[in-house]
PASEBA-1860 file (N, C-alpha, C; in nm, 3 decimals):
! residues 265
1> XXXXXXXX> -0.866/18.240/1.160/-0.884/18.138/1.056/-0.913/18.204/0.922 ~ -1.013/18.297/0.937/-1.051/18.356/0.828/-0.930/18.470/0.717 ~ -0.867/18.466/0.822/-0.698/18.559/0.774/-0.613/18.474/0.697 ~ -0.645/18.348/0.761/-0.485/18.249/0.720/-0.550/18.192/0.556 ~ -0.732/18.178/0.539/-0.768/18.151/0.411/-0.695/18.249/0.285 ~ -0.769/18.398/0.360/-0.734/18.486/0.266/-0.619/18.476/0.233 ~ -0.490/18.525/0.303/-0.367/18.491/0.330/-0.297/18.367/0.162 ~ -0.364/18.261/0.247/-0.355/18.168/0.166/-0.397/18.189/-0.010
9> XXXXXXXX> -0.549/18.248/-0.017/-0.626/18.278/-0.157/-0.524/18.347/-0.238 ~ -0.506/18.482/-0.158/-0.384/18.607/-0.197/-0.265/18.476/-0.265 ~ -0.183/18.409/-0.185/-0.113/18.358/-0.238/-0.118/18.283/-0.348 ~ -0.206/18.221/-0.377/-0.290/18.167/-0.529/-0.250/18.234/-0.579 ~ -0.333/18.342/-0.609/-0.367/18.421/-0.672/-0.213/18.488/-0.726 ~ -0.148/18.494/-0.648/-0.035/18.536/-0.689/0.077/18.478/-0.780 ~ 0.054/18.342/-0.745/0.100/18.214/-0.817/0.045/18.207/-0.966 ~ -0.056/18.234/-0.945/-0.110/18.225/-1.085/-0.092/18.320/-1.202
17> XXXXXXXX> -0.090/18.428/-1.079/-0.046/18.562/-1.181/0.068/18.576/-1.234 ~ 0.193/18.510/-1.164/0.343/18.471/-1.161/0.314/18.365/-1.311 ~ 0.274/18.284/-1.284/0.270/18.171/-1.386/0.178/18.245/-1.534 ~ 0.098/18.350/-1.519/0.035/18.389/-1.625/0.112/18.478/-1.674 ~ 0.208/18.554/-1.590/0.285/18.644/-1.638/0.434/18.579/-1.729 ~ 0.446/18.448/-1.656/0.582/18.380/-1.723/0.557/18.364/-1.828 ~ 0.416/18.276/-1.835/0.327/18.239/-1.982/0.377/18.337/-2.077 ~ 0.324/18.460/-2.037/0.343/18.524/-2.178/0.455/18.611/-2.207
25> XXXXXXXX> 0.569/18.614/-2.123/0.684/18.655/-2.168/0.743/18.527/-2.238 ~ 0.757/18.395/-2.189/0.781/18.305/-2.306/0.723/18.281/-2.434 ~ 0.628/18.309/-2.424/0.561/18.328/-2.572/0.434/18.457/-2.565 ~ 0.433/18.493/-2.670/0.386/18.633/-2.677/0.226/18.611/-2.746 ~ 0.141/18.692/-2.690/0.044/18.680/-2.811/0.046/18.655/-2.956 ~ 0.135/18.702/-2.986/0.153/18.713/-3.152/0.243/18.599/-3.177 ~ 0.285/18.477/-3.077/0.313/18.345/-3.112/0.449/18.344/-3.111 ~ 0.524/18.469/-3.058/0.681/18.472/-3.049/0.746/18.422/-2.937
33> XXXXXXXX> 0.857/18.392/-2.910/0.880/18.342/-2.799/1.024/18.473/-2.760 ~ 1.119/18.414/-2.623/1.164/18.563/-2.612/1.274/18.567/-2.724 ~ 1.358/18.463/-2.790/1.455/18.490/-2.912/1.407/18.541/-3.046 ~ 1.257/18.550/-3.067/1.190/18.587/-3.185/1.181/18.454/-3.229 ~ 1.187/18.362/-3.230/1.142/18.220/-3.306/0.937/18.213/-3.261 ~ 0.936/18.124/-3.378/0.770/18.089/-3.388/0.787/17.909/-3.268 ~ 0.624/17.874/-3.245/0.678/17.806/-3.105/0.762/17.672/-3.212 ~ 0.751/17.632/-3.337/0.807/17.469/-3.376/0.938/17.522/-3.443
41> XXXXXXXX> 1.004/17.653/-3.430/1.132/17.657/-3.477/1.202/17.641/-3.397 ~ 1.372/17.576/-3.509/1.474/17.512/-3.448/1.552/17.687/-3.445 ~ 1.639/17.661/-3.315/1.784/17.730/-3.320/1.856/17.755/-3.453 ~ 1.974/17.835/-3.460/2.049/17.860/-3.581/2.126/17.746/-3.570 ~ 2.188/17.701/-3.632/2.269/17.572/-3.646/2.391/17.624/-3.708 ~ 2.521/17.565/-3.669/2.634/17.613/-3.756/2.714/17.489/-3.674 ~ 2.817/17.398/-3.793/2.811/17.265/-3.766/2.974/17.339/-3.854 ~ 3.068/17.216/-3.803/3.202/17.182/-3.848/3.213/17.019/-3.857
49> XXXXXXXX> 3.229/16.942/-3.923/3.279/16.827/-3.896/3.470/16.840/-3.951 ~ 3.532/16.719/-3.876/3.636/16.694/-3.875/3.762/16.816/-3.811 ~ 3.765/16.836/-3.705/3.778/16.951/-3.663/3.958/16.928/-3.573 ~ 3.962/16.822/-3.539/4.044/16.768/-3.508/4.156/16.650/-3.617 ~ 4.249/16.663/-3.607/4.307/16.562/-3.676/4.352/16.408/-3.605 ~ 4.375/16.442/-3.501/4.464/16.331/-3.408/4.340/16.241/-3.369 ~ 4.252/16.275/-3.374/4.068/16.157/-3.374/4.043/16.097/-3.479 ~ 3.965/15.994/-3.391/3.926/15.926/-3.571/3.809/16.024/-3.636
57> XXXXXXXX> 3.756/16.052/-3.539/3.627/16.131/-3.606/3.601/16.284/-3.516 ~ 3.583/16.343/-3.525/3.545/16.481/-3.447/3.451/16.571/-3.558 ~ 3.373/16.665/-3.428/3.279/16.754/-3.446/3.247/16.886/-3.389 ~ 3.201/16.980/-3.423/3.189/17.090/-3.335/3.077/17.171/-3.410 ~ 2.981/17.187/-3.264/2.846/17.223/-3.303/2.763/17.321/-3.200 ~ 2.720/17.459/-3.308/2.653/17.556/-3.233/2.528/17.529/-3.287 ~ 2.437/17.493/-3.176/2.328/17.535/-3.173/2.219/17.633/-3.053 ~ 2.156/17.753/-3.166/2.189/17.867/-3.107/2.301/17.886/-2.968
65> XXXXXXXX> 2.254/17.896/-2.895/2.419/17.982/-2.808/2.420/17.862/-2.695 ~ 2.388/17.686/-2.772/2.494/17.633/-2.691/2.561/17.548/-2.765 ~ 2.741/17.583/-2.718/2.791/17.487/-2.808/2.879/17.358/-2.734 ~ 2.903/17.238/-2.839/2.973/17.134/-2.757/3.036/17.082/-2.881 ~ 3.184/17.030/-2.848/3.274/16.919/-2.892/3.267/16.832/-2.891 ~ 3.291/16.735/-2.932/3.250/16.584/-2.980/3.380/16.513/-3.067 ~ 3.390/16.413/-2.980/3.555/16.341/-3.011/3.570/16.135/-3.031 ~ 3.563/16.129/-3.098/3.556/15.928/-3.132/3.688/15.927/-3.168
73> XXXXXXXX> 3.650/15.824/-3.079/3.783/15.723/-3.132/3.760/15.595/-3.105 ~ 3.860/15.497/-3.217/3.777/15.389/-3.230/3.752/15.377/-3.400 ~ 3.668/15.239/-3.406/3.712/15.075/-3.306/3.837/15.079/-3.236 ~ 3.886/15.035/-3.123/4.014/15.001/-3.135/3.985/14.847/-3.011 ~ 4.111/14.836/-2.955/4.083/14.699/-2.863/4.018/14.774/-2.735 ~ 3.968/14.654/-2.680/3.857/14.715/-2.522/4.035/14.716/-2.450 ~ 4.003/14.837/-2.343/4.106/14.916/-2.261/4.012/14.848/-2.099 ~ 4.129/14.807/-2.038/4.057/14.795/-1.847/4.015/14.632/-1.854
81> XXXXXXXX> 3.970/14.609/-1.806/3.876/14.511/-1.779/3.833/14.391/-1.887 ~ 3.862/14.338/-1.894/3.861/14.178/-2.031/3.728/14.136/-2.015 ~ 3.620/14.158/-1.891/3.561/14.163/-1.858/3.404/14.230/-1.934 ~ 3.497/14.344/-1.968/3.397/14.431/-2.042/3.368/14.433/-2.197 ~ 3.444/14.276/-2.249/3.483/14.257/-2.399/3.331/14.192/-2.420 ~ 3.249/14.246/-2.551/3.165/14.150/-2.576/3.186/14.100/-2.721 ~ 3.148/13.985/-2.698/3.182/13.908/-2.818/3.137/13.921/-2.928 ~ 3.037/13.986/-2.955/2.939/14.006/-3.049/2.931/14.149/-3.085
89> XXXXXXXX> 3.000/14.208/-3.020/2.937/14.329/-3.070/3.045/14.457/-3.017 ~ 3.058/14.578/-3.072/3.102/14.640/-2.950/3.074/14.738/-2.856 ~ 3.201/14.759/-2.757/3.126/14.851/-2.666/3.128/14.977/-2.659 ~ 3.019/15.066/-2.635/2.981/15.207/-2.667/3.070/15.270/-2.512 ~ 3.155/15.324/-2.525/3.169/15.442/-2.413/3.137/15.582/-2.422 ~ 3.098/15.637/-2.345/3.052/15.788/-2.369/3.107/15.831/-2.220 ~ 3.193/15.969/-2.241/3.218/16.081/-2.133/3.149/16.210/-2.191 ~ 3.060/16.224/-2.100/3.010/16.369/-2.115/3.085/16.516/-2.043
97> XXXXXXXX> 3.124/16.598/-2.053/3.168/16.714/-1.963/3.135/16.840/-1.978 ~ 3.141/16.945/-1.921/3.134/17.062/-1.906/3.279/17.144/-1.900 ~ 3.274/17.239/-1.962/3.373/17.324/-1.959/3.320/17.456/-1.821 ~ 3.446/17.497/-1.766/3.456/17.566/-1.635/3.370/17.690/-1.671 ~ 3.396/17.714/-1.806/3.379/17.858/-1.851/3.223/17.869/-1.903 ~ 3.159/17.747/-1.931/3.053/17.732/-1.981/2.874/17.772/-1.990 ~ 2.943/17.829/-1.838/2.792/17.900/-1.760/2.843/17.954/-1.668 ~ 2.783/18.076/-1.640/2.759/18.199/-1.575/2.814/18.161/-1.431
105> XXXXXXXX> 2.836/18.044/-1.401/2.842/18.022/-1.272/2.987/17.890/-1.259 ~ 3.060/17.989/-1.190/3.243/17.979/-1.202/3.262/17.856/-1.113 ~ 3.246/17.742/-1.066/3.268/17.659/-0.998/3.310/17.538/-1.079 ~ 3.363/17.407/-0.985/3.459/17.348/-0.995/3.325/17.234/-1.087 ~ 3.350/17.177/-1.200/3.300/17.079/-1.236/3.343/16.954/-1.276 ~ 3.372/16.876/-1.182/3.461/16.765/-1.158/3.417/16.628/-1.276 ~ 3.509/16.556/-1.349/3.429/16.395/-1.428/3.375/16.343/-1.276 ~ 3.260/16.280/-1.308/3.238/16.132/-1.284/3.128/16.200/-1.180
113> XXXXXXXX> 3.110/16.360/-1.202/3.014/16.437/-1.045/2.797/16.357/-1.133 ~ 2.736/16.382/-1.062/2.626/16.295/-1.033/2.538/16.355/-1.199 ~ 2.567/16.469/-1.209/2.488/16.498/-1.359/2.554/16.429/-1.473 ~ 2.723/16.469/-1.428/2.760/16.412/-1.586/2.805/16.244/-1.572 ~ 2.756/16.219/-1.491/2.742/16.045/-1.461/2.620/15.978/-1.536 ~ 2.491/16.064/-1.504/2.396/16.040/-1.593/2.395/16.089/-1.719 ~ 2.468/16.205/-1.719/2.438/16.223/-1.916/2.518/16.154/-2.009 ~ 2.644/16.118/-1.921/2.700/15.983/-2.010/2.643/15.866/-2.052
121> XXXXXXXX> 2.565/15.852/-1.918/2.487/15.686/-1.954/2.384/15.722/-2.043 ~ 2.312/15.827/-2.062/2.190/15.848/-2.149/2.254/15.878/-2.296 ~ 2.384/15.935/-2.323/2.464/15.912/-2.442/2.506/15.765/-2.512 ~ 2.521/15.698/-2.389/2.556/15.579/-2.441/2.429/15.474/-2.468 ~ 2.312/15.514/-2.401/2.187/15.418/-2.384/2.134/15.476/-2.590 ~ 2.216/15.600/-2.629/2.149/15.621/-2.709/2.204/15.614/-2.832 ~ 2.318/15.601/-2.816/2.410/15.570/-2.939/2.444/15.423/-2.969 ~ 2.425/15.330/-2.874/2.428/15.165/-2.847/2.271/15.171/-2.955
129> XXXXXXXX> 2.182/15.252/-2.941/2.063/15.230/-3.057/2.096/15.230/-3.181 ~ 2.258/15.342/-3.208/2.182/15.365/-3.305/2.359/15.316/-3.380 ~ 2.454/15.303/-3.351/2.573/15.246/-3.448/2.552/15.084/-3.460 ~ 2.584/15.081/-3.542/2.646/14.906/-3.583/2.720/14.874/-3.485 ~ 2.712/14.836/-3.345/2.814/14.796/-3.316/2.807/14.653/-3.329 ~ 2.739/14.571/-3.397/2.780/14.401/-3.442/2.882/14.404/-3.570 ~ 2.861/14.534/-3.612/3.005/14.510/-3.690/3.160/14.526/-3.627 ~ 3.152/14.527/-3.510/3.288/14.534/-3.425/3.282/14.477/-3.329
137> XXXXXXXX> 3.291/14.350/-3.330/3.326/14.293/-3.204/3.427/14.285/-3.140 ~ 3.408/14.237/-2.989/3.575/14.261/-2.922/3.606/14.392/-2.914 ~ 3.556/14.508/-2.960/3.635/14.604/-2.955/3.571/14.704/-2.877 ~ 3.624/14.847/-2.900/3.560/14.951/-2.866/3.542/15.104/-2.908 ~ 3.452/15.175/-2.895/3.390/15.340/-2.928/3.406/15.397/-2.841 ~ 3.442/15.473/-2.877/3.510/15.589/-2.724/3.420/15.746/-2.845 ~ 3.359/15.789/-2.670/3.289/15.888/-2.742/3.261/16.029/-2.642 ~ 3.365/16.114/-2.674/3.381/16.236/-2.480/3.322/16.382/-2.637
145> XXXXXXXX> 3.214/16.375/-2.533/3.114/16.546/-2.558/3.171/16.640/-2.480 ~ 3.230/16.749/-2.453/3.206/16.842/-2.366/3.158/16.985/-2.419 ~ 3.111/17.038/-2.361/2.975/17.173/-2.377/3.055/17.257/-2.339 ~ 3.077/17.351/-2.434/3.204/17.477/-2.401/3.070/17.548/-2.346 ~ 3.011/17.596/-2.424/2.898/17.708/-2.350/2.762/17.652/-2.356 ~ 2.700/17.660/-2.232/2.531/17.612/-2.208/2.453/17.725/-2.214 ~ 2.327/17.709/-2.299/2.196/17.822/-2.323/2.040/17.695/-2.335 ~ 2.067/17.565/-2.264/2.013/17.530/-2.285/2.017/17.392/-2.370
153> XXXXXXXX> 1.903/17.289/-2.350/1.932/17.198/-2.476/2.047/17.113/-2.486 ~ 2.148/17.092/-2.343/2.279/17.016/-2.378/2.244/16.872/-2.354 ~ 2.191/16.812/-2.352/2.195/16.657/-2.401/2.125/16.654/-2.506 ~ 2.027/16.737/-2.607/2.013/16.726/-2.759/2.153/16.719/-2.842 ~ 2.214/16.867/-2.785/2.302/16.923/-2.855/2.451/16.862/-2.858 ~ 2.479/16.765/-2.741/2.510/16.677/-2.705/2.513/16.528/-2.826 ~ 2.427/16.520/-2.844/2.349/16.382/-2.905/2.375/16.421/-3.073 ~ 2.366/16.567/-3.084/2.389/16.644/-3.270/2.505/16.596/-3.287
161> XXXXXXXX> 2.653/16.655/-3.183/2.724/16.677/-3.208/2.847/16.553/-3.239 ~ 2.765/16.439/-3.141/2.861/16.341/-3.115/2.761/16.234/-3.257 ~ 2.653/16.283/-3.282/2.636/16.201/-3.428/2.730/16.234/-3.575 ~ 2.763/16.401/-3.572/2.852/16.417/-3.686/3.015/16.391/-3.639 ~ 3.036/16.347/-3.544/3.166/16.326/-3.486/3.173/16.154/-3.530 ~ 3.091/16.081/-3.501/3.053/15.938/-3.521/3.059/15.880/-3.665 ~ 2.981/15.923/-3.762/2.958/16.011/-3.884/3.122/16.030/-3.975 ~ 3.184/16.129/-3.913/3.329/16.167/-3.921/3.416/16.029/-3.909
169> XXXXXXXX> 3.387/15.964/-3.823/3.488/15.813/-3.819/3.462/15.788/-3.873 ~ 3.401/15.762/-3.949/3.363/15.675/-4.031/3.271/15.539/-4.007 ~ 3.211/15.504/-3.877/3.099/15.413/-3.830/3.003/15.401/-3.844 ~ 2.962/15.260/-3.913/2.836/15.280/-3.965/2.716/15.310/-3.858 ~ 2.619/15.418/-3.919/2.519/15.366/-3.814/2.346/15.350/-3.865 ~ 2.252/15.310/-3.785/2.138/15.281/-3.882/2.072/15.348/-3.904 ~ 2.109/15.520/-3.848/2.026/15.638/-3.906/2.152/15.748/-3.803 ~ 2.037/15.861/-3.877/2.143/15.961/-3.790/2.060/15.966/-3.697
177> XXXXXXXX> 2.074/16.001/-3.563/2.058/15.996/-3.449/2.020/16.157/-3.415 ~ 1.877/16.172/-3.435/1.888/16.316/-3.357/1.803/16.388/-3.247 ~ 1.854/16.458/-3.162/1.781/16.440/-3.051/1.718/16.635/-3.045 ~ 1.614/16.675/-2.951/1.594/16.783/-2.956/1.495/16.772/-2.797 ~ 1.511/16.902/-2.732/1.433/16.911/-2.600/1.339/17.013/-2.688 ~ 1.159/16.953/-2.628/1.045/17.020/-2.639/1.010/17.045/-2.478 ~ 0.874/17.159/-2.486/0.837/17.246/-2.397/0.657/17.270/-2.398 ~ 0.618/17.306/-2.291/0.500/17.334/-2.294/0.422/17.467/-2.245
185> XXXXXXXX> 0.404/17.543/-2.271/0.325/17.668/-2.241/0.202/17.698/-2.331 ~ 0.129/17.736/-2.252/-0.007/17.807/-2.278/-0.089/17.712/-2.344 ~ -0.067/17.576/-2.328/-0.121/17.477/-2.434/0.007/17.424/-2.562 ~ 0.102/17.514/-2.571/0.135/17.543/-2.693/0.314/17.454/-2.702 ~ 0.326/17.351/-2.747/0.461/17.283/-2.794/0.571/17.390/-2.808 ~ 0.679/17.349/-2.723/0.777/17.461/-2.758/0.883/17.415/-2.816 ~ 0.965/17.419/-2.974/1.052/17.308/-2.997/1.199/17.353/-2.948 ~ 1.294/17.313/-2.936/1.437/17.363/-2.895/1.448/17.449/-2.779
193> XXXXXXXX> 1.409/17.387/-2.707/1.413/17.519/-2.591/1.603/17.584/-2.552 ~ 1.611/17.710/-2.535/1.663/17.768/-2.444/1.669/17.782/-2.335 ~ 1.766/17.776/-2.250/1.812/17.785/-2.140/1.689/17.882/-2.036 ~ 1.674/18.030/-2.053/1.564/18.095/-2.036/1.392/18.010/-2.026 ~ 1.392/17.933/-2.104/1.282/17.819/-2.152/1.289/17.709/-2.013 ~ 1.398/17.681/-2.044/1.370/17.584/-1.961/1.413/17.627/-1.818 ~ 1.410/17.712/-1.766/1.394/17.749/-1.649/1.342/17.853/-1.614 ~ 1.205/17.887/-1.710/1.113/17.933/-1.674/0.972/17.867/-1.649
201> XXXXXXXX> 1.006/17.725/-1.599/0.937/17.651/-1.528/0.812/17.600/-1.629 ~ 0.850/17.547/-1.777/0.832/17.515/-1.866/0.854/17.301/-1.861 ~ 0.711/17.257/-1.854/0.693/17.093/-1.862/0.746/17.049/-1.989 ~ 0.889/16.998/-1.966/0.976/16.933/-2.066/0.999/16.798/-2.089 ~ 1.060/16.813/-2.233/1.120/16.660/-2.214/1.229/16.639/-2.354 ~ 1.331/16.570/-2.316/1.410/16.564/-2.447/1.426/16.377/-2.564 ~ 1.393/16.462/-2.613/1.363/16.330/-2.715/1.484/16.252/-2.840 ~ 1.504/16.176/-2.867/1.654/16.145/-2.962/1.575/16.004/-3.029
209> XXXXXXXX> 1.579/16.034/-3.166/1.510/15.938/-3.236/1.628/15.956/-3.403 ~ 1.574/15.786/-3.419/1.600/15.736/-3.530/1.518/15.806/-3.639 ~ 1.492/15.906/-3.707/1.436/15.961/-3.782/1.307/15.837/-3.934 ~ 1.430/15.785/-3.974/1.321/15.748/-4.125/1.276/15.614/-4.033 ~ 1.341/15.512/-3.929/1.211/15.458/-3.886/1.143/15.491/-3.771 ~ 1.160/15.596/-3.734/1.035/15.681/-3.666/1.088/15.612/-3.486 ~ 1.227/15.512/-3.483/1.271/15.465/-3.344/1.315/15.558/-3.210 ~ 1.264/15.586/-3.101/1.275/15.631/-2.998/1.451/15.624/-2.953
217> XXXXXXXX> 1.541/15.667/-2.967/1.639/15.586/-2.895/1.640/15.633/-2.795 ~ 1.622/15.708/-2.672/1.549/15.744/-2.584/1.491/15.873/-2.542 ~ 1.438/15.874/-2.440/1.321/15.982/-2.400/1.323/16.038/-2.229 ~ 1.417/16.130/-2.225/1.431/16.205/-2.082/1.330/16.303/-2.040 ~ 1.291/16.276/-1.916/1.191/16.365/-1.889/1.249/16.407/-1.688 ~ 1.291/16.530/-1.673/1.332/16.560/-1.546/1.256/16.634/-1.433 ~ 1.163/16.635/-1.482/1.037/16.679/-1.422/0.843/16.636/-1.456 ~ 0.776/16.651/-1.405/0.629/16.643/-1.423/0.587/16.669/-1.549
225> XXXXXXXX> 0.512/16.566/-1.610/0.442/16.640/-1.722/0.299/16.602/-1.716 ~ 0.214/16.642/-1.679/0.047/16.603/-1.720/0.097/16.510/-1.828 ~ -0.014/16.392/-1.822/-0.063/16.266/-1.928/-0.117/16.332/-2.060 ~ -0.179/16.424/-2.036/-0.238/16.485/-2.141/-0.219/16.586/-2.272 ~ -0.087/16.599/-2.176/0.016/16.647/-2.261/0.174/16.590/-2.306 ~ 0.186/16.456/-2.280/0.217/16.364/-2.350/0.280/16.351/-2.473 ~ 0.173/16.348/-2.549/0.164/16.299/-2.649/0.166/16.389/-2.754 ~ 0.160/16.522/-2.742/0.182/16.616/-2.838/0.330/16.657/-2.791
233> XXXXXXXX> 0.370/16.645/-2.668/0.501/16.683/-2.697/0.583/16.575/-2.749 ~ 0.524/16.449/-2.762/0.627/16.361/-2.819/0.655/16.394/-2.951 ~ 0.496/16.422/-2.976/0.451/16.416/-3.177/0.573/16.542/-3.200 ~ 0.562/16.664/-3.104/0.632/16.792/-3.130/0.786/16.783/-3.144 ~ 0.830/16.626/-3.038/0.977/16.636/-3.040/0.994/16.532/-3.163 ~ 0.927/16.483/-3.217/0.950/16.372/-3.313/1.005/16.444/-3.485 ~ 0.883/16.544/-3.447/0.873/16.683/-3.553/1.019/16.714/-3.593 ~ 1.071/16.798/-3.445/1.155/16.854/-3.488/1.289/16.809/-3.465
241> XXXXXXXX> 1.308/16.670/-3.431/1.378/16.606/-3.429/1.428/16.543/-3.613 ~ 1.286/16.550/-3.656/1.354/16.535/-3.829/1.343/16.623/-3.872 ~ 1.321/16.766/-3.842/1.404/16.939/-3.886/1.568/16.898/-3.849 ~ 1.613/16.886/-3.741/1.726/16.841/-3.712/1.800/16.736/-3.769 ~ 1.756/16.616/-3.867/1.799/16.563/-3.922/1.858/16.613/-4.057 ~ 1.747/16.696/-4.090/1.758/16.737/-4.253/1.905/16.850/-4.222 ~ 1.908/16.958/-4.112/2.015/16.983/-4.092/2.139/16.914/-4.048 ~ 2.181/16.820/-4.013/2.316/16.719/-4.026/2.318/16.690/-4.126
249> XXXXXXXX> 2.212/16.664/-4.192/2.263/16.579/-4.342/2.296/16.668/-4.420 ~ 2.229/16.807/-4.413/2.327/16.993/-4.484/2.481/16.955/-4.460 ~ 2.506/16.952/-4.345/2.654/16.971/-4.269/2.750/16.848/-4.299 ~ 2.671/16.704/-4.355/2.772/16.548/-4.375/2.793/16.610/-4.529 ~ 2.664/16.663/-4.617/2.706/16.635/-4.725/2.803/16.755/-4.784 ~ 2.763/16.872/-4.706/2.885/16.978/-4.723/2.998/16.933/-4.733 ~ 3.033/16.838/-4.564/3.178/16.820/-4.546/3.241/16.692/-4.668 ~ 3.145/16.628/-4.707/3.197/16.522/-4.803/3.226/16.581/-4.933
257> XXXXXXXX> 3.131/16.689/-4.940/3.181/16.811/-5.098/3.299/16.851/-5.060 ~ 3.406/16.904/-4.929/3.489/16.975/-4.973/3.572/16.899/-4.986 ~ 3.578/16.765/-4.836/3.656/16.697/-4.867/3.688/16.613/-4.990 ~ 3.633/16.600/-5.081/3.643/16.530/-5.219/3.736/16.671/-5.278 ~ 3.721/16.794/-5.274/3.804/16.903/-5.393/3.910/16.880/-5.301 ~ 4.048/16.865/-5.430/4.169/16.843/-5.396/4.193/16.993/-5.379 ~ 4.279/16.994/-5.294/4.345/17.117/-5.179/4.423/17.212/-5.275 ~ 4.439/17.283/-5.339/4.526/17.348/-5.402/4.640/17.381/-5.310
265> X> 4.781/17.333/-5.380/4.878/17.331/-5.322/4.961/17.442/-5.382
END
């Protein structure tokens, strides 16, 4: 009996040391984390709008080393089902996908498989917040993300990309829409996590808000988070969720500067 305690203690103990040791390779005494960012900085950002011609609207967006495409089209008439026409307003579709090449790990990633079933619906639960769609009734938004390369962060980055794609059509909407995954270690808010981050067993959650009125459009959480820590990661994703704003609105008003200079022919 007295073996299987120790046994057991040892294993604590080991756990803890595992978890104290993760602690501080994700963030360092000196407040670094492992990319060199401080814990409330965003990723590098590097944004294209209009990237496509044959769309009404398109986007393409690196943030740090994950990037995704973003494709609208639309208004046009509802496609399938007469069923699915609402009268008042219209309807948001979202396809989310993955590219084959996208992560380290070479297997078959089929539409409609059980992740990107849900990250569609959480695209669409979040963009139905945030476009006009009572200015289009009867009709429909067609809206396909796919993530050439994952490091992390793909339903924020996700949510960036298909707002300057949205943006690009030209649809109105009642803010920009921006979303960002926060983190928790050592006490300490982690903003934008990386891939490394978030699977170094780091209490997350990804957040997508209406920025100037401060609106939730929603709030994913795929694991445990203490109550108590809550509420600073909300305040933390709220934070840097309007760092992320102020960068799209760099990248709309760029693209509206060039597009206004006539093309030298």
């Amino acid at each position: 009996m007295g073996n299987v305690v120790q046994r057991q203690t040892r294993g604590a103990l080991r756990f803890q040391l595992f978890r104290k040791m993760a602690g501080l390779e994700l963030l360092s005494d000196q407040g670094y984390r492992l990319d060199g960012r401080k814990a409330t900085e965003l990723r590098k950002f590097q944004a294209r709008m209009g990237v496509f011609a044959q769309a009404d609207g398109s986007a393409y967006l690196e943030q740090g080393n994950t990037k995704a495409l973003a494709v609208v089209y639309g208004p046009h008439e509802v496609r399938g089902s007469r069923s699915r026409i609402r009268h008042d307003q219209a309807v948001i579709n979202c396809q989310y996908s993955m590219a084959t090449f996208s992560t380290a790990e070479r297997k078959r990633r089929p539409h409609g498989d059980r992740k990107s079933t849900e990250m569609s619906l959480h695209l669409k639960q979040t963009f139905e917040a945030a476009v006009m769609t009572q200015l289009y009734p009867r009709s429909q938004i067609d809206i396909y993300v796919k993530i050439l390369q994952s490091d992390g962060g793909n339903y924020s980055v996700c949510v960036n990309a298909a707002t300057l794609a949205v943006i690009d059509a030209g649809i109105p909407m009642r803010d920009y829409v921006c979303a960002c995954t926060v983190g928790f270690v050592d006490e300490t808010p982690l903003a934008d996590l990386c891939y490394a981050e978030e699977g170094g067993g780091v209490s997350s959650l990804a957040l997508a808000l209406l920025p100037r009125g401060g609106q939730i459009a929603l709030l994913q959480m795929d694991a445990r988070l203490h109550q108590d820590h809550l509420e600073a990661l909300i305040e933390a994703a709220m934070t840097a969720c309007k760092g992320v704003s102020k960068v799209l609105d760099q990248v709309v008003r760029q693209h509206l500067q060039e597009a206004s200079v006539p093309s030298a022919e």
